[in-house]
C-alpha positions in Angstrom: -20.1 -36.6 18.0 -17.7 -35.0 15.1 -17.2 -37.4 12.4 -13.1 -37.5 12.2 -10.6 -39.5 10.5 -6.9 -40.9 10.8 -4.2 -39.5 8.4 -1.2 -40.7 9.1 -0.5 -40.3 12.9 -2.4 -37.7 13.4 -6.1 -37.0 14.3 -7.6 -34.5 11.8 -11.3 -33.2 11.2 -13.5 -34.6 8.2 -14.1 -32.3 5.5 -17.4 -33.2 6.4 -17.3 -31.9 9.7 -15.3 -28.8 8.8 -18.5 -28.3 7.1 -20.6 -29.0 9.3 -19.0 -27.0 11.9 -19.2 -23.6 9.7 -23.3 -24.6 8.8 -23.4 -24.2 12.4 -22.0 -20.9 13.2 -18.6 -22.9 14.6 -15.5 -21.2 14.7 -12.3 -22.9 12.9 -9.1 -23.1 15.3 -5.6 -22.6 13.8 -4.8 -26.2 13.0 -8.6 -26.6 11.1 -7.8 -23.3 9.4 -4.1 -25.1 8.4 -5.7 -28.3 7.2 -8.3 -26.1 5.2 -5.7 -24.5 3.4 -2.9 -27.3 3.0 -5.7 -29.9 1.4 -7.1 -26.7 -1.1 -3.6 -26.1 -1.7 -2.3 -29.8 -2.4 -5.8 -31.1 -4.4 -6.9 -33.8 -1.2 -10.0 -31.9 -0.9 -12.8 -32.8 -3.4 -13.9 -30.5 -5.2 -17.6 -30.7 -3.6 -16.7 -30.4 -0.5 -14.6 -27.3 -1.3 -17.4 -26.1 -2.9 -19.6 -27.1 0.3 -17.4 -25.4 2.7 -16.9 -22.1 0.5 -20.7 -21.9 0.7 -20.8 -22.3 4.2 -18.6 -20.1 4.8 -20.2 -17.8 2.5 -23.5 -17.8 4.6 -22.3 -18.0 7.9 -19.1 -15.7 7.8 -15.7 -15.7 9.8 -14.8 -13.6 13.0 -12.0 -11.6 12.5 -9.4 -13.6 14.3 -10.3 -16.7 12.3 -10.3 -14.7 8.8 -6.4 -13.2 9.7 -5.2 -16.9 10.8 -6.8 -18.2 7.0 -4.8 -14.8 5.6 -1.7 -15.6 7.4 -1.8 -19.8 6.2 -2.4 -18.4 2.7 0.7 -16.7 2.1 2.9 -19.4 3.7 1.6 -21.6 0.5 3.8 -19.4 -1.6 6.8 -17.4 -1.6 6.9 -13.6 0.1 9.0 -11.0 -1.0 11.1 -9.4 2.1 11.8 -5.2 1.4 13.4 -4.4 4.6 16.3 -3.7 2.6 14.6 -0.6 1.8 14.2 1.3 4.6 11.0 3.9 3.0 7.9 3.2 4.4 5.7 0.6 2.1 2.3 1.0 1.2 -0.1 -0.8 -1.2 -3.4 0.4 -2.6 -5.8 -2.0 -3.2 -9.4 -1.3 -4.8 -12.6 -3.7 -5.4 -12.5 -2.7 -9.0 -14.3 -0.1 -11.5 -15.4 1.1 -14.6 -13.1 4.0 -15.3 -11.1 3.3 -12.3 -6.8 4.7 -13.1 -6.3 5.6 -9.7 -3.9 3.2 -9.2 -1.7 4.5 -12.0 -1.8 7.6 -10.7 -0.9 7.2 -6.9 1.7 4.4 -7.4 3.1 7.4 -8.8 2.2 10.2 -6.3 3.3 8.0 -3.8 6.5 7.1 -4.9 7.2 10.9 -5.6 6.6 11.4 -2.4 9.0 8.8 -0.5 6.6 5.9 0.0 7.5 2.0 -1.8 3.9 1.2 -3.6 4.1 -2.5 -4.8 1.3 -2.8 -7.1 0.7 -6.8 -7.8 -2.6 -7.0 -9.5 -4.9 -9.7 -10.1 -8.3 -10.4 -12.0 -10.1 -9.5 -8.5 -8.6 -6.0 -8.3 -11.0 -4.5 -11.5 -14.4 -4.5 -12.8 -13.8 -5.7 -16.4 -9.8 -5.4 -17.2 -6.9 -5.0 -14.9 -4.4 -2.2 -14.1 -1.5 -4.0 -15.3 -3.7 -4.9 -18.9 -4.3 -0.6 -19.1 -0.7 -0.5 -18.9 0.1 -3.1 -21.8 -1.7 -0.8 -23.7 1.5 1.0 -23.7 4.1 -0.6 -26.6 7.3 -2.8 -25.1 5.6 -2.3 -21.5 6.6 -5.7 -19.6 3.3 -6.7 -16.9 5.0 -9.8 -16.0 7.7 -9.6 -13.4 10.0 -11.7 -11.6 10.0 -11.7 -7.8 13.4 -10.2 -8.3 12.8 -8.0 -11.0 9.6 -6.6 -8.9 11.9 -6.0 -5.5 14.8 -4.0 -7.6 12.5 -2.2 -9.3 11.2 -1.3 -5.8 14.0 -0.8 -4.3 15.4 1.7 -7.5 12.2 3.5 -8.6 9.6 3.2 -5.7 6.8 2.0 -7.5 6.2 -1.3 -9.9 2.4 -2.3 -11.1 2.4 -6.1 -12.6 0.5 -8.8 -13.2 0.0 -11.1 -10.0 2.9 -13.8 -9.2 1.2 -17.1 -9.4 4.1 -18.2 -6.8 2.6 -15.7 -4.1 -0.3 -16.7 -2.7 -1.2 -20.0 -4.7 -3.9 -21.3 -2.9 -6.1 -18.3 -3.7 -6.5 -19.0 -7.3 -7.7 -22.2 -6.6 -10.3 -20.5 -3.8 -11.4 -17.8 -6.1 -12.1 -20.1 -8.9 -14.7 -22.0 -6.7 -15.7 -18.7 -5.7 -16.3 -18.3 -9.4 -18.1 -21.4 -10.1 -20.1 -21.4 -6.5 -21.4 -17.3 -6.5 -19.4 -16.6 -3.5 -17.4 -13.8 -5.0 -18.8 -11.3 -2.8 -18.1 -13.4 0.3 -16.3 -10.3 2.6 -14.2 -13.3 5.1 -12.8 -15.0 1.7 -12.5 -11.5 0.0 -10.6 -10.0 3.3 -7.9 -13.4 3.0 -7.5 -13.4 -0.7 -6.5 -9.6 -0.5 -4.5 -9.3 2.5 -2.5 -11.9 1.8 -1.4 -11.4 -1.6 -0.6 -7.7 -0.3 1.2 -8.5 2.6 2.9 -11.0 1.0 4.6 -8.8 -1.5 6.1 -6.6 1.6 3.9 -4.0 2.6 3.5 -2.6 5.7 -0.1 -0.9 5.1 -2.7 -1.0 3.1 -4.8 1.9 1.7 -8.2 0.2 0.3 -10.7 1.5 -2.1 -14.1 -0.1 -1.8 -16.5 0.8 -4.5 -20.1 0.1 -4.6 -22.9 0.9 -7.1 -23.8 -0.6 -10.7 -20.0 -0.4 -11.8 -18.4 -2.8 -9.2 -19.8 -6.0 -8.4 -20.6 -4.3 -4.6 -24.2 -3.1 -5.3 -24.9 -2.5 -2.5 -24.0 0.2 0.3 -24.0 -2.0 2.9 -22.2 -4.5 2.0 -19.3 -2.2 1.1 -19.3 -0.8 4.6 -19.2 -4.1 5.7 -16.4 -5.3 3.8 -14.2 -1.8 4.5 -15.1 -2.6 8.4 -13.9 -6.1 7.9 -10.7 -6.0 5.7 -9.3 -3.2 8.8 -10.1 -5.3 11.2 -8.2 -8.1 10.4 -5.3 -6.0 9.2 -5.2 -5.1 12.5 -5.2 -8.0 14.0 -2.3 -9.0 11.6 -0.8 -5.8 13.1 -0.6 -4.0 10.0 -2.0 -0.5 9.3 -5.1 -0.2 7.2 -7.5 2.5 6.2 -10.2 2.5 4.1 -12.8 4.4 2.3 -16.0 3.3 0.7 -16.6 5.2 -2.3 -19.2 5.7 -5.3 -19.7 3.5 -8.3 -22.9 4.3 -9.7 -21.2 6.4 -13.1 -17.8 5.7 -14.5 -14.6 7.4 -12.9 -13.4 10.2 -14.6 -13.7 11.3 -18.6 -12.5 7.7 -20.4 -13.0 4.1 -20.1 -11.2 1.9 -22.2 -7.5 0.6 -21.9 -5.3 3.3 -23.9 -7.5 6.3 -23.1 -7.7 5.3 -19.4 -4.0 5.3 -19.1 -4.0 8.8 -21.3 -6.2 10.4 -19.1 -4.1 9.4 -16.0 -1.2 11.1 -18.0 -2.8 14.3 -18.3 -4.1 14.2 -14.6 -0.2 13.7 -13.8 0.4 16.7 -15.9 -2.3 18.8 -14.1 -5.2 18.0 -15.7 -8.0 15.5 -15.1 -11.9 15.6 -14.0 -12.8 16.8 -10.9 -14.0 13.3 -9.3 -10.8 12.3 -10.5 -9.5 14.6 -8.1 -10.8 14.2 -5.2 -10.6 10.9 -5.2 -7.2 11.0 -6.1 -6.4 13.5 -3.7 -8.1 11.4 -0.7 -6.4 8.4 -1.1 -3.1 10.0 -1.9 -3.5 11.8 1.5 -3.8 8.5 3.3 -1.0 7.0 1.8 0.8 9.3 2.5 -0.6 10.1 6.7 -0.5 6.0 6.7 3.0 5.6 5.4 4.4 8.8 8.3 5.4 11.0 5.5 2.9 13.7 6.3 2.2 14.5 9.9 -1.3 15.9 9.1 -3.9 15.9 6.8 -3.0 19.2 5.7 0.7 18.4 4.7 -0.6 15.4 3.3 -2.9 17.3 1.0 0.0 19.9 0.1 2.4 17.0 -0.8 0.1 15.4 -3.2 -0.8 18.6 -5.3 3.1 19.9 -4.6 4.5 16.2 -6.5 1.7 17.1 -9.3 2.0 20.9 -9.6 5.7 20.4 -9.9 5.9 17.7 -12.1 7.7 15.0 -10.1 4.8 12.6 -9.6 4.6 12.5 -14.1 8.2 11.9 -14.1 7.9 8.9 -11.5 5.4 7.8 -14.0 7.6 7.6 -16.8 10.4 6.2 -15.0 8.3 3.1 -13.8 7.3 2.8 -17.2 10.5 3.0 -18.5 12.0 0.6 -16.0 9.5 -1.6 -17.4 10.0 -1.3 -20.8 7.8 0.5 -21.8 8.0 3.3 -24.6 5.1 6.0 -26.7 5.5 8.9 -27.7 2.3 9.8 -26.3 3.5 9.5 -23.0 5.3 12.7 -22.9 3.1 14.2 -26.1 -0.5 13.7 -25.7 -1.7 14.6 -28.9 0.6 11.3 -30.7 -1.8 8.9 -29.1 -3.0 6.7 -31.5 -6.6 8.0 -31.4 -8.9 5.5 -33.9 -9.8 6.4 -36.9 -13.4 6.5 -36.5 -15.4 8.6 -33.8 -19.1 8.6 -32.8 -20.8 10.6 -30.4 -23.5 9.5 -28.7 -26.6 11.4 -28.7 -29.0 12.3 -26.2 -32.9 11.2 -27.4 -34.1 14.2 -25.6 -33.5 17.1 -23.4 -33.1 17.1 -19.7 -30.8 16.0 -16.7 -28.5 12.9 -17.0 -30.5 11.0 -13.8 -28.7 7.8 -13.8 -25.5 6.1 -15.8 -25.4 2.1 -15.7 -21.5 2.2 -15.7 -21.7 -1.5 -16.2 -23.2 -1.3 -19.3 -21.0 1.2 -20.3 -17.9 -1.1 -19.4 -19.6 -3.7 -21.2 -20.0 -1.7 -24.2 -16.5 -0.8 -24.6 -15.5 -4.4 -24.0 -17.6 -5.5 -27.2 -15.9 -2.5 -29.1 -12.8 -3.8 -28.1 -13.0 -7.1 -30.3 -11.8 -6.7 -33.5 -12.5 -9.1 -36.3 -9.7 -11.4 -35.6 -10.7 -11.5 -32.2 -7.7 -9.8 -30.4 -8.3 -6.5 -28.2 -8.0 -3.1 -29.5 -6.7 -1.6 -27.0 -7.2 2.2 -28.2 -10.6 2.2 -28.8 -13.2 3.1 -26.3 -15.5 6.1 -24.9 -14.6 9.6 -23.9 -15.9 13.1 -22.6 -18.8 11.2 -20.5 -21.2 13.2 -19.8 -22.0 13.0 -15.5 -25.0 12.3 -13.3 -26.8 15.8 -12.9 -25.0 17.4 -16.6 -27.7 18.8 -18.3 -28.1 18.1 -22.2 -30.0 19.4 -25.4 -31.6 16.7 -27.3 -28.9 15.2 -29.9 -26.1 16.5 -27.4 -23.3 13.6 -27.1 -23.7 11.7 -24.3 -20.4 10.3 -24.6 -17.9 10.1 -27.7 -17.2 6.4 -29.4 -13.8 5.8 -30.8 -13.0 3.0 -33.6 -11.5 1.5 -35.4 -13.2 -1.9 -36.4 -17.2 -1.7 -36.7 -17.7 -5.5 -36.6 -19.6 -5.0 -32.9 -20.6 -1.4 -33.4 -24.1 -1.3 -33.5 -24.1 -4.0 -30.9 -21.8 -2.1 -28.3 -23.8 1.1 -28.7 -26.8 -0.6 -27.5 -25.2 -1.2 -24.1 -24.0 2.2 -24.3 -27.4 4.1 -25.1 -29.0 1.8 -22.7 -26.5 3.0 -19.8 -27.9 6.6 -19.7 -31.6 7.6 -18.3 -32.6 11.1 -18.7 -35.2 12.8 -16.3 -36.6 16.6 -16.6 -35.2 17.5 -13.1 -32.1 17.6 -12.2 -31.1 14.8 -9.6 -28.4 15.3 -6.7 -24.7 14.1 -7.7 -23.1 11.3 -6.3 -20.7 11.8 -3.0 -17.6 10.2 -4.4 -16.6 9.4 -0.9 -19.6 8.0 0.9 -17.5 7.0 4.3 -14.0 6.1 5.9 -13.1 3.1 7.9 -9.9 3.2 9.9 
């Protein structure tokens, strides 16, 4: 018989048996699912038993109705931000995080260009090692705090915004994922699926465009997992009756030329001035696509496609980029002249220790590397330092060759970050098969 208790008038579930319950593969109604979130929210439920539950949970999973009720109870612990003032479609763009990851910058852009609201709240789940919104603060004067307010005008008069998370949105879901911290239950895909759909949804979009990345450089290592999730965070969307589409792509080398805070946010410059790598592209050009097909703007895949590469060719997507910048304070005259970027004043390469085929990158280690680089001696960030012109899974090189490029400015953690970065690369005397970038889509 359940162990239960009296509060107040009403007859309400242990924690205990909440617990209980999930151990045994039990499904939570709507009112347990409320009393969950409620006691998380207000501090009644000990911090063991959080900690129990989260666990359970962890091992014996939600069904999808069950996750979208615990989604829906988590954003009415905070306050929501109502756009249908603005009548464009909305559509955010969420992604599991990392290393070399600017995508974001670049489609919050692309899709505002092209007609589509892209609120881009971000928070410490949404990256690898460092956030979107801390790339951007790379950028002098540029403001990654913003007011609920301040978020929905600049909505509502530029089309795209990309800030730091809104503790008042949401709130229960810091106090989840910190257990999830503490407990090893990041990678739980029910608790994942309700921490992200609610802070998106609660922010006023209509769909969601996700980015799931597996390999060494996001904490999904593995494939199937990422699948899962991708399968998962759809499903309940749906079931919220929102739109969602996802794809699962490749992790296992960093994204694109750069990884560090300035250059990331350089490199997604020049992509929006025509340049960029080409896994930057097609990844770019994928999600943009959907965004665009998800939002109604583009009838096909083909229109899709053409209004993505039309906003870049012709220079409107780079201009929404400097206006959302502008809006939010920001100001470099880098941004409109690449070669003013404050580049350090040392540079390194890295060289190859013999010839043969780049087999396999640890991107992790190379994120790791650049983080140590970033500490100066006063132990504030550089955030202009970092590694460019990385050489790719399947890139031949001569022996001495640079593997990569260093750039600093403080040599305090030097040696110490190119261990993690010589460390990242294994060489082998055939040449291996590239990575797909987009291993599989989920709608």
């Amino acid at each position: 018989m359940a162990i239960r208790k009296i509060i107040g008038k009403s007859l309400k579930p242990s924690y205990a048996y909440l617990i209980e319950k999930k151990c045994e593969g039990g499904e939570f109604t709507e009112d347990e699912v409320r009393n969950i979130v409620d006691s998380i929210l207000e501090d009644e439920m000990p911090d063991y038993q959080m900690a129990a539950l989260i666990m359970a949970i962890f091992f014996k999973d939600m069904a999808a109705q069950e996750t979208a009720v615990f989604a829906d109870e988590m954003i009415g612990t905070g306050e929501t931000i109502d756009l249908s003032d603005i009548t464009r479609p909305k559509v955010a763009k969420y992604s599991t995080g990392g290393v070399g990851d600017k995508t974001s910058i670049i489609l919050s852009a692309i899709g505002a260009a092209c007609g589509v609201v892209v609120p881009g709240m971000s928070s410490a789940d949404e990256d690898f090692v460092i956030t979107v919104h801390k790339k951007l603060s790379s950028i002098p004067g540029f403001k990654n705090k913003l007011s609920l307010a301040e978020f929905h005008k600049q909505l509502a008069n530029v089309g795209c915004a990309i800030c730091e998370h809104d503790d008042s949105v949401s709130p229960v879901d810091a106090k989840i994922y910190k257990m999830r911290q503490n407990t090893a239950t990041i990678a739980s895909l029910p608790l994942i699926t309700a921490s992200v759909l609610s802070k998106k949804f609660a922010v006023g979009s209509d769909g969601l465009v996700v980015d799931v990345k597996w390999g060494n450089g996001s904490y999904l290592h593995d494939i199937e997992q990422a699948k899962q999730l991708a399968r998962t965070i759809t499903r309940v969307a749906r079931v919220m009756k929102h739109r969602c589409v996802a794809l699962v792509t490749d992790m296992s080398q960093p994204l694109g030329n750069s990884v560090g805070m300035g250059l990331e946010v350089l490199e997604a410059v020049e992509f929006l001035r025509g340049g960029g790598s080409d896994d930057m592209k097609e990844l770019v050009l994928k999600l943009g696509m959907e965004i665009l097909r998800l939002a109604g703007v583009a009838g096909s895949t083909l229109s899709a496609k053409q209004s993505v590469e039309r906003v870049i060719e012709d220079g409107t997507a780079y201009k929404k980029f400097l206006e959302m910048v502008k809006a939010q304070g920001g100001a470099a005259p880098w941004l409109e002249d690449t070669s003013k970027y404050p580049m350090p004043k040392h540079v390194r390469k890295l060289p190859a220790p013999k010839r043969g085929y780049v087999h396999n990158i640890n991107a992790g280690q190379i994120a790791r590397g650049v983080q140590i680089l970033s500490m100066t001696k006063s132990g504030k960030i550089d955030p202009y330092v970092g590694v460019t012109e990385v050489k790719k899974v399947g890139t031949q090189v001569k022996q001495g060759e640079p593997l990569l490029m260093i750039h600093y400015n403080d040599e305090t953690n030097l040696d110490a970050a190119i261990d993690y970065l010589r460390n990242a690369y294994r060489l082998a005397p055939r040449r291996p098969t590239p990575p797909t970038i987009v291993v599989e889509r989920v709608a």
